[in-house]
C-alpha positions as CSV (number, residue, x, y, z in Angstrom):
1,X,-17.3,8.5,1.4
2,X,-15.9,5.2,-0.2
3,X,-12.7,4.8,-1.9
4,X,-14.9,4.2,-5.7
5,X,-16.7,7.4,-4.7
6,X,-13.6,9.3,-4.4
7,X,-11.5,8.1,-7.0
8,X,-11.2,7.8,-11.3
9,X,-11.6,4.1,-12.3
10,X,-8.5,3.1,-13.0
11,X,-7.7,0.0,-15.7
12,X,-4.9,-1.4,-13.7
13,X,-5.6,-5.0,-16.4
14,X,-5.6,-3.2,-19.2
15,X,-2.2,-1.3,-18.0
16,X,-1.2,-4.2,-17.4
17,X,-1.3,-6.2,-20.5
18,X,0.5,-3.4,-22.6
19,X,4.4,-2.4,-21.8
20,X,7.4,-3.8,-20.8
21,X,5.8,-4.3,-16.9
22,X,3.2,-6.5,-18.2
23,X,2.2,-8.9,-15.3
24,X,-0.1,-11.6,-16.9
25,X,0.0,-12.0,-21.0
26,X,-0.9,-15.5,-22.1
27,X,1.7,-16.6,-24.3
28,X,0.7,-16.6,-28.1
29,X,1.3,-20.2,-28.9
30,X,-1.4,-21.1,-26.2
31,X,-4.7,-21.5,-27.0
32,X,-7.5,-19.7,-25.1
33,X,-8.8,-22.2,-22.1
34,X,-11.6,-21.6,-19.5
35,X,-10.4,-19.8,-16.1
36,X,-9.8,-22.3,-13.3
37,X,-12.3,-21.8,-10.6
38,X,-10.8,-20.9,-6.7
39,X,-11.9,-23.3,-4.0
40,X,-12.4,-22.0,-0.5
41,X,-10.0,-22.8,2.3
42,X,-12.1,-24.4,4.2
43,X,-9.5,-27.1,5.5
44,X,-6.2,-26.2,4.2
45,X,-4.9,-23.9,2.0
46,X,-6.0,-23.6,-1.6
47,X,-2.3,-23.3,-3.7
48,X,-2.4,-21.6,-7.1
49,X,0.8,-23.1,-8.5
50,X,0.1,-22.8,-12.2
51,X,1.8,-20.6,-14.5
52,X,0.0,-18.2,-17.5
53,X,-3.4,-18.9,-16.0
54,X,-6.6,-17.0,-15.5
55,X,-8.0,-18.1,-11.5
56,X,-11.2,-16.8,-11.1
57,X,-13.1,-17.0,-6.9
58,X,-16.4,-16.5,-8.0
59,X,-18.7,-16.9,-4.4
60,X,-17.5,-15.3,-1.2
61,X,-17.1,-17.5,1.7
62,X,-16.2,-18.1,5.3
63,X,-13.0,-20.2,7.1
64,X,-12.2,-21.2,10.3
65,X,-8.6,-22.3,8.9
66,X,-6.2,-20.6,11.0
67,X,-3.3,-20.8,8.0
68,X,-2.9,-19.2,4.6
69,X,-6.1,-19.1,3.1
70,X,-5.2,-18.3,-0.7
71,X,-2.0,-18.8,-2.3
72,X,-0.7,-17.5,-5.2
73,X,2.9,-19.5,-6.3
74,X,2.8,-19.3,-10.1
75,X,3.8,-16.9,-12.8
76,X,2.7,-14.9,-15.1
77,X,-1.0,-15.6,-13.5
78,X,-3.9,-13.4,-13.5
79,X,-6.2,-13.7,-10.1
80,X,-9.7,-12.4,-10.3
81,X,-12.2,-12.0,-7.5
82,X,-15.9,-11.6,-8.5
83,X,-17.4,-8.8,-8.8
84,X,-17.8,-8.0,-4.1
85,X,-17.0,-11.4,-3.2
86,X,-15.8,-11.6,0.4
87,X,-13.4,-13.5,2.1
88,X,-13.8,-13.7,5.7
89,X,-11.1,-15.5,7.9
90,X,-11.3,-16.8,11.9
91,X,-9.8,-13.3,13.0
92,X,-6.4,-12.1,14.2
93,X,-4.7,-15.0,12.4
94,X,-3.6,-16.5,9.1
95,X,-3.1,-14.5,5.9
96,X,-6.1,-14.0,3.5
97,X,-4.3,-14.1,0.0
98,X,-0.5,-14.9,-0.2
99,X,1.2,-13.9,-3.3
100,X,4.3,-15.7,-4.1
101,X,5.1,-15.8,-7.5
102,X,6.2,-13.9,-10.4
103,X,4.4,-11.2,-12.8
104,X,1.2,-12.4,-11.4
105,X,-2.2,-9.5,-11.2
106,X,-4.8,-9.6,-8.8
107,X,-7.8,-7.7,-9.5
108,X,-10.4,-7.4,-6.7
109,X,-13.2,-6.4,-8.7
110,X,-14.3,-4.2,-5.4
111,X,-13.9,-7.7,-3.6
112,X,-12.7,-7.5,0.4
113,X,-10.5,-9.3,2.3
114,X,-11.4,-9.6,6.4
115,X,-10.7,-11.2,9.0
116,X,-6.6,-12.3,9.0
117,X,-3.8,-11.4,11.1
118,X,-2.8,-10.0,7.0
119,X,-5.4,-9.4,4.5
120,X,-3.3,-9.4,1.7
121,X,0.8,-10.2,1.8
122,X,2.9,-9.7,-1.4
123,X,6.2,-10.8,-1.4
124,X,6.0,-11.7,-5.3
125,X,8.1,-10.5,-7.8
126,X,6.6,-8.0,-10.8
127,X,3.1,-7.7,-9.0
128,X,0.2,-5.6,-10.0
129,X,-2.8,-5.2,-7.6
130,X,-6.6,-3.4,-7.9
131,X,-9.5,-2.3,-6.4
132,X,-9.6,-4.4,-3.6
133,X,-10.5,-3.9,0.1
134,X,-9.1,-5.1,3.3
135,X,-10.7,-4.8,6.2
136,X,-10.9,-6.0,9.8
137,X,-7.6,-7.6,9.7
138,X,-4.6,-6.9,12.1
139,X,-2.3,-5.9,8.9
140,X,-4.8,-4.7,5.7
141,X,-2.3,-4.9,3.1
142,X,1.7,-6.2,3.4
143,X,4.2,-5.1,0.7
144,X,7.0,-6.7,1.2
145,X,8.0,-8.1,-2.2
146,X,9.3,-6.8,-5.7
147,X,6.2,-5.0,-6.7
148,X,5.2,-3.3,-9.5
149,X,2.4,-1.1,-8.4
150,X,-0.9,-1.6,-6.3
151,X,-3.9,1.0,-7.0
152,X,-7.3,1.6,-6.1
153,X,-7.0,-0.2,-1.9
154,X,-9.2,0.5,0.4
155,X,-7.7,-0.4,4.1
156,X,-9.7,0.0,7.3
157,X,-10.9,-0.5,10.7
158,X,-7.7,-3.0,10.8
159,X,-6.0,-3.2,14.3
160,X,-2.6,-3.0,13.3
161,X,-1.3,-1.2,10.4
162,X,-3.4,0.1,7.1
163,X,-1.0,-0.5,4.7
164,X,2.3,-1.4,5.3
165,X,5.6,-1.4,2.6
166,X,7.9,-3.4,4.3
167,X,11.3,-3.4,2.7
168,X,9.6,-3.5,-0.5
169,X,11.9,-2.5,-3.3
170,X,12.3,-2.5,-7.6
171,X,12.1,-5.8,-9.7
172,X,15.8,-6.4,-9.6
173,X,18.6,-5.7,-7.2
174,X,20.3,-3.0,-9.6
175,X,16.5,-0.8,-9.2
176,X,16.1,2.2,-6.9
177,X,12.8,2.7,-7.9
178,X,9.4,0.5,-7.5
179,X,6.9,-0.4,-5.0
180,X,4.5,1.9,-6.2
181,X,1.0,2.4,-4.6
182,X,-1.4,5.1,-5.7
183,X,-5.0,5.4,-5.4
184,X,-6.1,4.3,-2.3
185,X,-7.6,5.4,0.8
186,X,-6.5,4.2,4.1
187,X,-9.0,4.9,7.5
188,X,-9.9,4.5,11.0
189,X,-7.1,1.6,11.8
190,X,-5.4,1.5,15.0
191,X,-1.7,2.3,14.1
192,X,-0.7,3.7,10.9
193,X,-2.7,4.7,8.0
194,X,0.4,4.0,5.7
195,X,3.9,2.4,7.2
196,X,6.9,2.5,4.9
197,X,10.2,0.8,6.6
198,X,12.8,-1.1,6.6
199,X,14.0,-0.6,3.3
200,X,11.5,0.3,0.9
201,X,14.3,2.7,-1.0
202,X,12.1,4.4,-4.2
203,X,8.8,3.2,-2.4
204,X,5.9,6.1,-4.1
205,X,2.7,6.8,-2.5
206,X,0.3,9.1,-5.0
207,X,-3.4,10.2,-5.1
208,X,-4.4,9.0,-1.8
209,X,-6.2,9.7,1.4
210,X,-5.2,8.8,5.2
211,X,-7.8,9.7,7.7
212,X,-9.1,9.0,11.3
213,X,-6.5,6.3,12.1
214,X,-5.1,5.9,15.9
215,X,-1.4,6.3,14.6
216,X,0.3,8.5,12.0
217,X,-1.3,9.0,8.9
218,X,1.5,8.4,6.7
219,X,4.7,7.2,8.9
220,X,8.5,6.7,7.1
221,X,11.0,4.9,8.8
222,X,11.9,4.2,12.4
223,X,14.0,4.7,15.1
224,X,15.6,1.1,15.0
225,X,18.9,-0.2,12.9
226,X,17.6,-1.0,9.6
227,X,14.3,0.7,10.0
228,X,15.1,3.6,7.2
229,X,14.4,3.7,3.3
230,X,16.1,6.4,0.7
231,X,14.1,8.3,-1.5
232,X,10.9,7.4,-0.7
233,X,7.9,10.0,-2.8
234,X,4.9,11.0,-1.1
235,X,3.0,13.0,-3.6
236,X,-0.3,14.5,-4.4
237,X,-2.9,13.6,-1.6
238,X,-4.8,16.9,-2.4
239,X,-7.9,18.0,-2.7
240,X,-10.0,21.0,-1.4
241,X,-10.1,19.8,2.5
242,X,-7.3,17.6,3.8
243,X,-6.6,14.7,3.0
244,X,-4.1,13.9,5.7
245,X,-6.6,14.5,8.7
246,X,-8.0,13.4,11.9
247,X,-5.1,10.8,13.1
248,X,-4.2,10.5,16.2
249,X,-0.5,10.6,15.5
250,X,1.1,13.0,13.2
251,X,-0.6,13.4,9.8
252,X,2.7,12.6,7.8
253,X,6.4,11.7,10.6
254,X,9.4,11.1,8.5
255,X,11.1,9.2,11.7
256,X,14.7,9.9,12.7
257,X,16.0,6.9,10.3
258,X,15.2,9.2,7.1
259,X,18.1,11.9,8.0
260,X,19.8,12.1,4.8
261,X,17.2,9.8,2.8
262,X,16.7,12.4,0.5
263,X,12.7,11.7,0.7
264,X,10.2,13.7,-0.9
265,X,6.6,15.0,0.0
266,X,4.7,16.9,-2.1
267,X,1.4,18.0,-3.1
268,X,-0.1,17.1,0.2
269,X,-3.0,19.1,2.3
270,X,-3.0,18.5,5.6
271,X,-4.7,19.4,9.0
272,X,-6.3,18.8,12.5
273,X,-3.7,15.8,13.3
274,X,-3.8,15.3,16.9
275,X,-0.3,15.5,16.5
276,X,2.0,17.9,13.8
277,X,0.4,17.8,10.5
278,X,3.8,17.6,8.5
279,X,7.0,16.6,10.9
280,X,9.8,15.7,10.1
281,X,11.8,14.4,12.9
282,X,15.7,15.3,11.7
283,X,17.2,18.8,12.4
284,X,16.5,20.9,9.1
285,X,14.9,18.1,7.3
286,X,17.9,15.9,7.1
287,X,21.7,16.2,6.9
288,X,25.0,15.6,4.3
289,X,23.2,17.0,1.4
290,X,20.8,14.7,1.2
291,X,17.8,16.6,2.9
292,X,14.3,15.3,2.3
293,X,12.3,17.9,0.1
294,X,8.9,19.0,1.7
295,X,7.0,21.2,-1.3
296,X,3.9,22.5,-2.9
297,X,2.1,21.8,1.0
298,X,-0.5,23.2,2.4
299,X,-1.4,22.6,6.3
300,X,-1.8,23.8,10.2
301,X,1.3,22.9,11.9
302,X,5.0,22.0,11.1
303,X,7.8,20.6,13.2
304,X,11.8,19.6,11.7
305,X,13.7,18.4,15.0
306,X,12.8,20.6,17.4
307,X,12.0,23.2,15.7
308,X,8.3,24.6,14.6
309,X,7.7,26.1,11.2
310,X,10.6,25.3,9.8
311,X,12.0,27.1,6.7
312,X,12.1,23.6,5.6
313,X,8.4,22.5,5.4
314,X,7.4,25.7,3.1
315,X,3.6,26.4,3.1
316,X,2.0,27.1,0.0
317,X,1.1,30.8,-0.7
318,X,-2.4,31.5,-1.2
319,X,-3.1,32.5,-4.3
């Protein structure tokens, strides 16, 4: 089943050009002007450095350039892949598309990215991101920006990590809350499905599926200095069979660096993990009154410290 067969449509442009979050509006006092066309990388690495423009890659193509492929430096820029174009790299090195700038919207149009040591990196500021796939990669799809929201991703068969929100945070310094992906389905990569760390305080993961990777489904934090994130939301990856199933890890680890993160996970179904289907790794779910909140779940197997079905990790009565 493919990510477009799973999930609503979801206008991420159109969200996009009304509200206060807006990532690409051309000014009024510009007149309208033709998109600027993409060239491949096929030597060096094609900047986007312009600011309020429409960039359109219209023809998918192959590169043996071992850099940055694409890269995305101005603001307030919309990037648009034609409708399944395909950008293949020379494997486990490089980065496919590199956003750098500010406010900018990249909108896949079902395109994929394969074939980079990163599919995708965002370390922008005010970044929307749709329907886009990244496959084949060593890292699908790198958060490690000020981003706004990324929906409708589809990461697999990559060798590293799925997805991975890495110490990616709100618009400004004085936010708690942002990095917000929903939407997406993550499969059959060799570590993590989804890997939040280092960080990513207020990161949100909604309406989503994590299946069949070697790792952890969904994995928060770390054991290492620095590793751990407050507040992070895991919600509503539910359906009527699990949607946090078949990884060879846990299905969702909240590591020992979330004690007292006050994280939350809810709305998930989860089962036949190779490990615990919902584990958190801290005594009682967490310490100081700041425990992590583990609702509404319905699953096989439980673990808080060392501890099995833990009052904790409540299972949903049946109905």
């Amino acid at each position: 089943m493919t990510k477009r067969g799973f999930f609503m449509l979801v206008i991420l442009v159109g969200l996009g050009l009304n509200g206060s979050q807006a990532a690409w509006a051309k000014p009024h006092r510009l007149a309208a002007v033709d998109p600027t066309t993409v060239a491949p990388c096929t030597s060096g690495t094609t900047i986007l450095g312009a600011n309020n423009t429409i960039y359109t890659l219209e023809s998918s193509f192959s590169t043996t350039f071992m850099g940055t492929c694409i890269k995305l430096t101005g603001s307030n820029d919309l990037l648009l892949l034609g409708s399944s174009v395909t950008v293949t790299g020379p494997g486990a090195v490089g980065i496919g598309i590199d956003i750098e700038g500010s406010n900018d919207t990249l909108n896949g149009r079902a395109g994929t990215v394969s074939g980079f040591a990163t599919g995708i990196l965002d370390h922008g500021k005010g970044t929307l991101g749709e329907d886009v796939d990244v496959t084949g990669n060593v890292t699908g799809l790198e958060l490690t920006g000020r981003t706004v929201r990324w929906v409708n991703v589809g990461s697999f068969s990559n060798t590293g990590n799925g997805i991975w929100l890495n110490a990616c945070t709100g618009q400004d310094s004085s936010q708690t809350a942002g990095c917000a992906l929903s939407d997406f389905f993550t499969a059959s990569n060799t570590l993590d499905g989804l890997l939040i760390n280092n960080g990513s305080n207020g990161a949100s993961a909604a309406v989503f599926v994590s299946m069949s990777n070697t790792g952890n489904g969904v994995h928060v934090g770390g054991t290492t200095a620095g590793a751990g994130n407050s507040e992070v939301v895991l919600d509503d990856a539910a359906v009527e069979t699990p949607t946090i199933a078949d990884n060879g890890g846990d299905g969702i680890f909240l590591d020992t660096s979330e004690n007292g993160a006050a994280d939350t996970v809810t709305g998930i179904i989860a089962g036949s993990n190779t490990g615990i289907d919902l584990h958190d790794a801290t005594t009682n779910c967490g310490s100081s009154g700041s425990f992590n909140l583990w609702s509404s779940l319905i699953f096989d197997t439980s673990k808080a410290g060392a501890t099995s079905s833990p009052a904790c990790i409540p299972q949903l009565p049946n109905l």
